[in-house]
C-alpha positions in Angstrom: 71.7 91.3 43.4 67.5 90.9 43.5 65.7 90.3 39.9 62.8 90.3 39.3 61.5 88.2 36.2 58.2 88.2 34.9 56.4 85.4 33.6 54.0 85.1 31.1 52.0 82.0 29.9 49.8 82.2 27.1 47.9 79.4 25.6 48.6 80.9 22.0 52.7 81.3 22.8 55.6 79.8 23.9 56.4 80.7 27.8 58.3 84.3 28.0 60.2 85.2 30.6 61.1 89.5 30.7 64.0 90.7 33.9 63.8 94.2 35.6 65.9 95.4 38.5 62.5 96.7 39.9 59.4 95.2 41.6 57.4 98.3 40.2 58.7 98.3 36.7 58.4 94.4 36.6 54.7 94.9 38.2 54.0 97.3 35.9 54.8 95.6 32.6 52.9 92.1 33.6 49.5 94.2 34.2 50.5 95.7 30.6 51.0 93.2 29.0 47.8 91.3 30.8 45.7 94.2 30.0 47.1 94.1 25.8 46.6 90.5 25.8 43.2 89.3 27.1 40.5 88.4 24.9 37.6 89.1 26.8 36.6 91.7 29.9 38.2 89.1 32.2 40.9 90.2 34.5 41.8 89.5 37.8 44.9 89.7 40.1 45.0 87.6 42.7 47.8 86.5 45.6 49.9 83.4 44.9 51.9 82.2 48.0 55.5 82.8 46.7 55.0 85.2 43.7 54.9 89.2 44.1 52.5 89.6 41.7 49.8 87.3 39.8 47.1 88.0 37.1 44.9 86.4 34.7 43.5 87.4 31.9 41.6 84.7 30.7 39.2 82.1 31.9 41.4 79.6 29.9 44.3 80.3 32.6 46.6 82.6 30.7 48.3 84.6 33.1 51.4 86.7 33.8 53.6 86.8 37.5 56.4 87.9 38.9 58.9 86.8 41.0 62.3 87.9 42.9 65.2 85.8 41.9 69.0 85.9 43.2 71.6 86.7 40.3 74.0 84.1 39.6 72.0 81.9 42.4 72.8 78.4 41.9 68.8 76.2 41.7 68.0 75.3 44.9 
């Protein structure tokens, strides 16, 4: 079974990781909580090889992504 978790590293908090069984909610809830979190008017998503989705929302780096993960997959 797909995952999809959805990372989010802020500056001002500990990593948090969130799991949805779908790419759109998972998608979703990262530009959510991207938009909710940013400081300033800057926001921009942009392709990371290897992730479905990637924004930031600060020029410090903070940023949220998601990406598809196997359940129960060993680390490979």
């Amino acid at each position: 079974m797909i995952i999809y978790v959805l990372m989010v590293q802020d500056r001002h908090t500990d990593p948090q990781s969130y799991v949805f069984d779908t790419l759109e909610a998972a998608i979703a809830a990262a530009r959510q909580l991207a938009q909710a979190a940013r400081r300033t008017a800057y926001y921009v998503e942009e392709p990371i090889a290897g992730w479905l989705f990637h924004a930031c929302y600060s020029v410090e780096g903070d940023a949220v992504w998601v990406v598809a993960k196997e359940l129960n997959a060993p680390p490979a």
